[in-house]
C-alpha positions in Angstrom: 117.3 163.1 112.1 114.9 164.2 114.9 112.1 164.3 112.2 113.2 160.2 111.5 112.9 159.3 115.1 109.6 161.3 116.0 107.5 159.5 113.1 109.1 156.0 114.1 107.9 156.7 118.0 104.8 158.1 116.3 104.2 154.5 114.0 105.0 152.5 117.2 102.5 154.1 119.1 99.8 153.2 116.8 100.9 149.9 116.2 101.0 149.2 120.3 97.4 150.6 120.2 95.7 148.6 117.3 97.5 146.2 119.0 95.9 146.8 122.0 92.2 147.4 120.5 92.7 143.7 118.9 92.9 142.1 122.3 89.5 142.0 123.3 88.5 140.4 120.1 91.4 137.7 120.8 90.0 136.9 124.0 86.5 136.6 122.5 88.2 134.1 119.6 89.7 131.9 122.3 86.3 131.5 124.3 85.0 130.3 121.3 85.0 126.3 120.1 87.1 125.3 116.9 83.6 124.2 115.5 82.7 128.0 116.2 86.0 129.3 115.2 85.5 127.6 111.2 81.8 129.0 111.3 83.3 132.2 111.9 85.8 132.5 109.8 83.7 130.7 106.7 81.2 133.7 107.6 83.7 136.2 106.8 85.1 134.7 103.6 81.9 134.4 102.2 80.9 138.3 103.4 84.4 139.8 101.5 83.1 137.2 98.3 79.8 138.9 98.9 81.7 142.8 98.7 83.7 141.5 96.4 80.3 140.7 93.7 78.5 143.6 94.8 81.7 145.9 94.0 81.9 143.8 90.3 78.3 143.9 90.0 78.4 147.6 90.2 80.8 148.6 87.5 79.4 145.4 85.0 78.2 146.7 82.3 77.6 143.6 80.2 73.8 142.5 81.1 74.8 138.7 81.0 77.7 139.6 82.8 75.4 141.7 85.8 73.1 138.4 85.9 75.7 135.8 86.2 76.8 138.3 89.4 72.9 138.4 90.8 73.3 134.8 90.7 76.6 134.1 92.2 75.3 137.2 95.0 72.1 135.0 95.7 74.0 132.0 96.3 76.2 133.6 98.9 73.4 134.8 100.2 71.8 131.6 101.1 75.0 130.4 102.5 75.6 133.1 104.9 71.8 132.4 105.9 72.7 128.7 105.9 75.7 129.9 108.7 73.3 131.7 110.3 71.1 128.8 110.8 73.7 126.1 112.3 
C-alpha cells in the first residue's frame, strides 16, 4: 500500500510541475490580443496538418498518392508564410 501512495505523490508532483512550467506561457497568451490569439492558434493547426503530411508523405508509397501530399504540403506552406506575413 506504501508502493500505491508513493507513485500517487510521485504523479502529483509532476503534474504540479508541468503545471508550473505552463504558467509562463499562460501569461504570455493573455498579453496577447484575441486577433493575435486566432493567428496563433491557426499557426499551430496548420504546423500539426504540416507533421501530419510530412509523416503520410513518408510511408506513401503510391507515386500519385506522394504528389497529391507535395501538393497539399506546398499549400500549407504558403499559409503558414501567409501567417507570417499579417
Amino acid at each position: 500500500m506504501a508502493r500505491g501512495w508513493e507513485s500517487k505523490s510521485v504523479d502529483e508532483q509532476q503534474a504540479e510541475a508541468a503545471a508550473q512550467a505552463a504558467v509562463p506561457d499562460d501569461s504570455r497568451k493573455a498579453q496577447l490580443t484575441a486577433e493575435q490569439q486566432q493567428r496563433e492558434r491557426e499557426r499551430q493547426g496548420l504546423a500539426l496538418a504540416r507533421k501530419r503530411v510530412l509523416q503520410q508523405l513518408e510511408a506513401a508509397t503510391d507515386p500519385r498518392y506522394a504528389e497529391q501530399l507535395r501538393g497539399s504540403l506546398a499549400e500549407l506552406d504558403a499559409r503558414i508564410a501567409r501567417l507570417g506575413q499579417a
